[in-house]
C-alpha positions in Angstrom: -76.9 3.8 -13.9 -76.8 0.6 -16.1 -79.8 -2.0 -15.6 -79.4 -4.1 -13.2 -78.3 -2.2 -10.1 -79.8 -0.2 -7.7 -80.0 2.8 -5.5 -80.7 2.0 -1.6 -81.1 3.9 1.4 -82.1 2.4 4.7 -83.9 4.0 8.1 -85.1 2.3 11.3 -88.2 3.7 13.1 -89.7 2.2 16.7 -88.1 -1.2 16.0 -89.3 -1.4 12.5 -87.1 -0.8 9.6 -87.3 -0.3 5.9 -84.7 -0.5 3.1 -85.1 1.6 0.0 -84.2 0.8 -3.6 -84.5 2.2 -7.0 -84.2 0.0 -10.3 -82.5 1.6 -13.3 -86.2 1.5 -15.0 -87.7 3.6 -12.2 -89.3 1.0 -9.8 -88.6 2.1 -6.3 -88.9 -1.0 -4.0 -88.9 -1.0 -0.3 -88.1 -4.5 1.9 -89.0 -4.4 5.6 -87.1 -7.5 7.4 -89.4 -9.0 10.1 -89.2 -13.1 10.7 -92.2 -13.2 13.7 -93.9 -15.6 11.4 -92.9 -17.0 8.5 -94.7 -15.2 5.7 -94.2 -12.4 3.7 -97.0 -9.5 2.0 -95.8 -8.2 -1.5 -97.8 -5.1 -1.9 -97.8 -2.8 -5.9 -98.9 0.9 -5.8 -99.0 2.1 -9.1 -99.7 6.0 -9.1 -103.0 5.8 -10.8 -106.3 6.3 -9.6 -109.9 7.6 -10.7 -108.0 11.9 -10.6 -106.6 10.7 -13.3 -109.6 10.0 -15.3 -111.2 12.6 -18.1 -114.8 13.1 -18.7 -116.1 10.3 -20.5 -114.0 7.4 -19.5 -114.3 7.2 -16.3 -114.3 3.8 -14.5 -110.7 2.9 -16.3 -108.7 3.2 -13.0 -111.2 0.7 -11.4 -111.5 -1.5 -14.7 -108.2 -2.1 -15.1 -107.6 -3.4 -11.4 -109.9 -6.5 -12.6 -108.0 -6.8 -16.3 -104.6 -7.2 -14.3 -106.3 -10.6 -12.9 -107.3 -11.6 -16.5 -104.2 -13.1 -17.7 -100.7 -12.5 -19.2 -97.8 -13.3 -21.1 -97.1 -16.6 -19.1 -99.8 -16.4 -17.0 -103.9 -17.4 -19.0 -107.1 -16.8 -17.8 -107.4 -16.6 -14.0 -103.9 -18.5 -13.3 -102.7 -15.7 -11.0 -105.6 -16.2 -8.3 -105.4 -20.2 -8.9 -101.5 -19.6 -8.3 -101.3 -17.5 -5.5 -104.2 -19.7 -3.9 -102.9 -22.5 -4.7 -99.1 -21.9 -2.8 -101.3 -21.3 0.2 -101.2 -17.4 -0.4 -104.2 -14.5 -0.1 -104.5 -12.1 -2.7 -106.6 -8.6 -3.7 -106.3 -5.5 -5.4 -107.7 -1.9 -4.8 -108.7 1.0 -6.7 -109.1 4.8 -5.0 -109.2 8.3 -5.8 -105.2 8.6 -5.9 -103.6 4.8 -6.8 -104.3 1.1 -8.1 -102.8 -1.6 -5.4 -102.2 -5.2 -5.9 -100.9 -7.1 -2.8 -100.3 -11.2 -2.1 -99.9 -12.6 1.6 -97.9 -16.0 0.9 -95.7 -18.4 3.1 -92.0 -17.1 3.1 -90.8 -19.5 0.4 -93.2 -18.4 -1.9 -92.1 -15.0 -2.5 -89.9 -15.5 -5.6 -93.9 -16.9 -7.1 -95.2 -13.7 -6.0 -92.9 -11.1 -7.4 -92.5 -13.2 -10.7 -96.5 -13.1 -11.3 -96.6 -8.8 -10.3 -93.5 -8.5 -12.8 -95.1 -11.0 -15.7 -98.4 -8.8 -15.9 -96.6 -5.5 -15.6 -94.6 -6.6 -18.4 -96.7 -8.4 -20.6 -100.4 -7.4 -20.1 -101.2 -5.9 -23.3 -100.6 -9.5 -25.0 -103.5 -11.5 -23.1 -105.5 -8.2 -23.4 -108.4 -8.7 -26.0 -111.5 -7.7 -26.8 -113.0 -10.7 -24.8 -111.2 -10.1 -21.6 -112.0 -6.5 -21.9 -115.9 -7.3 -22.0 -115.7 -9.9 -19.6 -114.3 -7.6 -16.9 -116.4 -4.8 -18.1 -119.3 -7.1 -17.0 -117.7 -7.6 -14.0 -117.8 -4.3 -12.7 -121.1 -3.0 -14.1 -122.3 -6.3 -12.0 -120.6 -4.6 -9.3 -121.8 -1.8 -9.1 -125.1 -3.1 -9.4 -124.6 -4.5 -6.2 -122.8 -2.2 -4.4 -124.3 1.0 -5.6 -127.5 1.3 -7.6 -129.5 -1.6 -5.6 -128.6 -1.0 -2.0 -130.0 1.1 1.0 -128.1 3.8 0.3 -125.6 2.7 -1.8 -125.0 6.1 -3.8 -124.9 8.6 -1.0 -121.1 8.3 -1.1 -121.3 8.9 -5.0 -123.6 11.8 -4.7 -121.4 13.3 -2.0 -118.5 13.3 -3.6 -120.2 14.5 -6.7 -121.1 17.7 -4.2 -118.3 18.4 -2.3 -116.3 18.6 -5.3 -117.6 20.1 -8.3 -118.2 19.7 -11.8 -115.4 19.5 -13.4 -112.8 18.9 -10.5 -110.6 15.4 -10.9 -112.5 14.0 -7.3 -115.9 14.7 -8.6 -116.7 10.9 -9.9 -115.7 8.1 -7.8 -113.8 5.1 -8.9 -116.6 2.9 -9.7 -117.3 4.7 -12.9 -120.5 5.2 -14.9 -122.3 2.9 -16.7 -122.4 5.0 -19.3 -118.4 5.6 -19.2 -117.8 2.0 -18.6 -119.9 1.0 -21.6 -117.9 3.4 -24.0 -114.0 2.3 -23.2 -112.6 0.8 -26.2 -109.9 -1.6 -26.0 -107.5 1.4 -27.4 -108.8 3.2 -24.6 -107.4 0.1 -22.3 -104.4 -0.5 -24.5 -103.1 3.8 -23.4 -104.2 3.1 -20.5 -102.4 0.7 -19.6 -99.2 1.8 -21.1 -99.3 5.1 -19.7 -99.3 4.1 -16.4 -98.4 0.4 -15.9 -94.8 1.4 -15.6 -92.1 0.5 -13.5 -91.3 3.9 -13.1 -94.7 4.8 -11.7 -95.2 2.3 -8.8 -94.1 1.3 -6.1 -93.2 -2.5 -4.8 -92.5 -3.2 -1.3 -92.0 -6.8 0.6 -92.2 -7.0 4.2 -92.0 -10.0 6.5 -89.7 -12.9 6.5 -87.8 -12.6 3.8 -83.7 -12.2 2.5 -83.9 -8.7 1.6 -80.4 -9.5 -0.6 -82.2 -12.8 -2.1 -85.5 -10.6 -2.0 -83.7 -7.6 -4.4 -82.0 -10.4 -6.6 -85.4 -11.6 -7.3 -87.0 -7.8 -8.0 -84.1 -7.2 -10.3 -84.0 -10.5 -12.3 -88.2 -10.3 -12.9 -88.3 -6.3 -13.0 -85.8 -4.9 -14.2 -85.5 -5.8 -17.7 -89.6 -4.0 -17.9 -89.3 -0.5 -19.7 -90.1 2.6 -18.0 -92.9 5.0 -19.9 -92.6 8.8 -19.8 -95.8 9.4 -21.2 -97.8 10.0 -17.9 -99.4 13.4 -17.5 -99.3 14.8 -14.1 -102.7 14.3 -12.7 -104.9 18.1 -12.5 -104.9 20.3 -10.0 -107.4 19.5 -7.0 -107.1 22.7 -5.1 -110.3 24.0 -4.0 -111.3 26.6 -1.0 -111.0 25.5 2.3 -114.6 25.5 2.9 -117.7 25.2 0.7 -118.9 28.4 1.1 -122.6 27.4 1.5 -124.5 24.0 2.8 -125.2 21.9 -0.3 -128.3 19.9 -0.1 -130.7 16.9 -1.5 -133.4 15.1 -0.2 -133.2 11.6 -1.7 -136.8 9.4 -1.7 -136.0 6.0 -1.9 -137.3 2.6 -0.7 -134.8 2.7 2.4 -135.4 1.3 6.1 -134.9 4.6 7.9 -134.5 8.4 7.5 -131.1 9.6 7.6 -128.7 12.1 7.2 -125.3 11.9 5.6 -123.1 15.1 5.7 -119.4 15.4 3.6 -117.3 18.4 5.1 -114.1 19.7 3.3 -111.2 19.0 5.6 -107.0 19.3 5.2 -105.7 17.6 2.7 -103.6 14.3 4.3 -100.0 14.5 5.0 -100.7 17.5 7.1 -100.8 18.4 10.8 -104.5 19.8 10.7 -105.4 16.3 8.6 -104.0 14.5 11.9 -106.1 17.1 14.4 -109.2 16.3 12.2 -108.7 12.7 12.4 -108.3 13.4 16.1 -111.7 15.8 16.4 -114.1 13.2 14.1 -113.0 10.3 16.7 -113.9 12.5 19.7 -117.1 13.0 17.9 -118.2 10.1 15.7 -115.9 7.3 16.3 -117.5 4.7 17.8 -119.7 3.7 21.1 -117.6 6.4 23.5 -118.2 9.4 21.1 -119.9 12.4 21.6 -122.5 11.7 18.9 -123.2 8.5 19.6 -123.9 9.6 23.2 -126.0 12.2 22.2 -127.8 10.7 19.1 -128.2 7.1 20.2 -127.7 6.4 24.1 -129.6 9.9 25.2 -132.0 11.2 23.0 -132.2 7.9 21.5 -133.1 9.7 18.2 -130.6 7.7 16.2 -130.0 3.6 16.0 -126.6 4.6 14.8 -124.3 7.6 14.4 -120.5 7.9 13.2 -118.0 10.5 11.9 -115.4 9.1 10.1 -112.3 10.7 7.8 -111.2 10.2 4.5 -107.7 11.3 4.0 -107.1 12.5 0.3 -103.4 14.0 -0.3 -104.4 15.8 -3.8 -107.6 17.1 -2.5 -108.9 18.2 0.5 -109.8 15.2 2.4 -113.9 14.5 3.1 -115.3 14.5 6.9 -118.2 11.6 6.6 -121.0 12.2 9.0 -123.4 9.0 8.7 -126.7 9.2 11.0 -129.8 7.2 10.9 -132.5 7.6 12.5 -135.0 5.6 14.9 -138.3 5.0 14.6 -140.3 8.1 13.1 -137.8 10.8 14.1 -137.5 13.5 11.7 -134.5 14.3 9.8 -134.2 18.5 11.2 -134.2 17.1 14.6 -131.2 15.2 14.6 -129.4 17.8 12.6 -129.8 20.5 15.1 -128.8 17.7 17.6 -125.5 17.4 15.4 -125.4 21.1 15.0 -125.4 22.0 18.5 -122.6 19.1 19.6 -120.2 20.3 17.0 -120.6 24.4 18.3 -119.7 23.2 21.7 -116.9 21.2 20.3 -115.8 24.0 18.3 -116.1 26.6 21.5 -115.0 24.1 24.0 -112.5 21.4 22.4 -111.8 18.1 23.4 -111.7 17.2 27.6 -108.5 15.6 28.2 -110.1 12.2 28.8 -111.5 12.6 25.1 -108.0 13.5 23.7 -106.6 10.8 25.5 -108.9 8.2 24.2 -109.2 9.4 20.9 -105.1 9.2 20.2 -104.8 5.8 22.1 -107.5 4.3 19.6 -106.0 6.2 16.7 -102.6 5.1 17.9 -103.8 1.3 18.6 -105.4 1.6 15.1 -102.1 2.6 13.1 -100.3 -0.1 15.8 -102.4 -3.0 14.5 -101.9 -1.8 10.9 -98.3 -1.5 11.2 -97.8 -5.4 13.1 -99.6 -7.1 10.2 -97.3 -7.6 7.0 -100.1 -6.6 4.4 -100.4 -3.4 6.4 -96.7 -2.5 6.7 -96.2 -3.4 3.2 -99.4 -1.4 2.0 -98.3 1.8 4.2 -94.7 1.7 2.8 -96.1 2.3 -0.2 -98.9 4.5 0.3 -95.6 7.4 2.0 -93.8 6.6 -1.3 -96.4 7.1 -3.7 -98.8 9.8 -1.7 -95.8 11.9 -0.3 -92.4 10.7 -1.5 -90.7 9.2 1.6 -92.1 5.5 2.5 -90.6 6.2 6.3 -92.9 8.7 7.0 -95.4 5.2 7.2 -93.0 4.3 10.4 -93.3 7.5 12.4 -97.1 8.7 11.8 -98.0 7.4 15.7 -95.5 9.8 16.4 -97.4 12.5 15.0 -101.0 11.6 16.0 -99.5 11.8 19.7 -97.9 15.2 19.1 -100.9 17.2 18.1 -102.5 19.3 20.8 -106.1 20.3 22.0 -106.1 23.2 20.7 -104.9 22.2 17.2 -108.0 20.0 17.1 -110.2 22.8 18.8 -109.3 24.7 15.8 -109.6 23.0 12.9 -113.6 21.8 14.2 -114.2 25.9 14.8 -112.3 26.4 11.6 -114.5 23.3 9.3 -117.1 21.6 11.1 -119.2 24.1 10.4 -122.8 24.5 8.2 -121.2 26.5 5.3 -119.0 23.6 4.6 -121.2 20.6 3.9 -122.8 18.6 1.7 -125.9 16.8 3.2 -128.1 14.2 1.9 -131.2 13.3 3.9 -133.4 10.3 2.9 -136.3 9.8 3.2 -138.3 6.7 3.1 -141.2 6.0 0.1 -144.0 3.6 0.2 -143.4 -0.1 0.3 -140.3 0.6 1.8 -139.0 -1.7 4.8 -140.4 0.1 8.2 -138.1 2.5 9.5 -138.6 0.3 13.0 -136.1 -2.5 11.3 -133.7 0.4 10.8 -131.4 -1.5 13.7 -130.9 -4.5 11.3 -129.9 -2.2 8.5 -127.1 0.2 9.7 -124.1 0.5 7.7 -125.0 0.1 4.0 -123.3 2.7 2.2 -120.9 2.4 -0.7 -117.0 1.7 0.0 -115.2 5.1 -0.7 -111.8 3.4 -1.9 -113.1 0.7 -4.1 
């Protein structure tokens, strides 16, 4: 196909629709018409993320989401945030397990500024990338994890989960944060392959949803895009197939100047994409999600063991996906207390399922959830792309209510009997140290742990 034209394909979904298009260099592109209001989200998936990472440089994934705001070609210093900001648009980006996303929010006749600043960086990074913007950002994100991580309440648990429910060795043992160590050692060569091994066109994903011209809108992705090269260098990233369950309960005690006891628990679920991903999603809500759960009844309105208490799902598509059991604790209440509390809710789940009030409730909030995602523009646009990159077919994004609604009591019945079970955990309890904040205070300090995608 010569440069310059496309491939499309278009579907409609529930009153939402998406078009499809592929550059000659690879980009795939997906528009999403909607004129409610007048602005549009421009969302980037590249298919890179921390699984892609070897021992020893880890951290790259994550690093290189703060070089792309660093400058490029056409575009010094921190021009693309004064830019976007300065059109009256929002901008981020993201860095997770499995991809790197960039994504701009900006008035409908800003769009051509948005697409034109994603294309000049994709193309032209490596020119505006030195040795002082490399240590800059390097900086950057040591600071961060400083604050994030190492000098928080709790701010590793998520790190030394992972680190256990996925083992030496296995492409989702590290998170994206990175080591100090790692992030202290990347070279700018290091950057430099990085970032032309998987910057490509033909390794991301662009959508644009909202009010937009999707022929004006394609015009613009072809004029900015398509003369970028593709790269065939990219390695497929390593296998992260592991046994369904642990096999044994992992555990640490962590002492550390915290203001409560608590126990953090990481289960091996179904990998995402998957029917028994949406029944778990389904069975953690009925049990940890929020003020109406069966944990949260238990743990904090009943026994009133716990000042808070949640079960929440992280859906991994190259991996199986991690169950996230957060509980901590009230006053002086010990630690084996609440976990044969938790022990003996999730064997009567497991024997009994979910009541039909619970399964109702549970898929209306899931459903209102994907609902509220689906009606913004950044959360279309980032959805889109998450189906394209994650599992091929950006549609799917449009039709997941429809499969959260389809699953049945006894598919989520099955999967808690089948996972939510003590051989298939990693747990970390804390425990408190002298001159830590009194574990009364605990009710100020409740949700302190480290973001799992960032």
């Amino acid at each position: 196909m010569p440069m310059g034209h496309t491939a499309t394909q278009q579907a409609e979904s529930g009153g939402l629709k998406a078009t499809e298009h592929r550059l000659a260099n690879g980009l795939r592109v997906v528009l999403s018409e909607d004129h409610l209001t007048p602005v549009a989200a421009i969302c980037l998936w590249y298919d890179v993320g921390s699984r892609h990472e070897v021992k020893g440089r880890t951290g790259l994934a994550h690093l290189f989401e703060h070089l792309m705001f660093q400058g490029s070609a056409q575009v010094t210093g921190n021009g693309h945030f004064e830019l976007v900001q300065g059109a009256g648009g929002s901008l981020n980006g993201t860095t997770s397990f499995e991809r790197t996303n960039y994504f701009e929010t900006m008035p409908a006749h800003q769009v051509e500024l948005a697409l034109w600043l994603e294309a000049d960086r994709m193309g032209s990074l490596l020119t505006a990338l030195d040795e002082e913007s490399l240590e800059n950002q390097r900086d950057v994100v040591k600071n961060e994890r400083r604050q994030r991580y190492d000098n928080v309440p709790y701010g590793t648990a998520f790190e030394k989960l992972v680190a256990m429910a996925y083992p030496e060795g296995h492409p989702y043992h590290h998170t994206p944060i990175g080591s100090m160590a790692d992030l202290d050692a990347a070279s700018l060569e290091d950057a430099r392959a990085f970032f032309r091994t998987y910057y490509a066109p033909n390794n991301a994903v662009l959508s644009v949803v909202g009010d937009i011209d999707p022929g004006q809108t394609l015009a613009w992705i072809e004029k900015y895009f398509g003369s970028i090269p593709s790269h065939d260098g990219k390695l497929p990233p390593r296998d992260g197939t592991l046994p369904v369950v642990i096999g044994e309960q992992l555990r640490e005690v962590v002492e550390e100047e915290v203001p409560a006891r608590a126990l953090m628990a990481a289960y091996r679920l179904p990998q995402d994409g998957t029917r028994e991903a949406d029944a778990a999603d389904l069975a953690l809500t009925v049990l940890g999600g929020g003020e109406s759960s069966r944990l949260h009844n238990r743990l904090v309105r009943r026994d009133r063991t716990a000042v808070a208490a949640g079960f929440g799902l992280l859906r991994l598509s190259g991996a199986p996906s991690l169950g996230w059991l957060d509980v901590k604790t009230s006053g002086g209440v010990e630690v084996p207390a609440i976990e044969a509390a938790v022990d003996e809710e999730l064997a009567r789940f497991a024997e009994e399922g979910p009541t039909p009030q619970e399964m109702e409730r549970a898929q209306a909030q899931i459903e209102r959830e994907w609902l509220d995602r689906l009606a913004t523009m950044g959360g279309r646009a980032d959805e889109l792309c998450r189906f394209a990159v994650l599992f091929g077919d950006p549609q799917l994004a449009l039709t997941a209510v429809e499969r959260v609604l389809d699953i049945t009591p006894e598919e989520v019945r099955a999967v808690a009997a089948a996972r939510l079970r003590p051989d298939n955990r990693a747990v970390l309890v804390y425990e408190p140290v002298q001159g830590a904040e009194s574990a009364d205070d605990a009710a100020d300090d409740t949700d302190a742990e480290g973001e799992a995608a960032q």
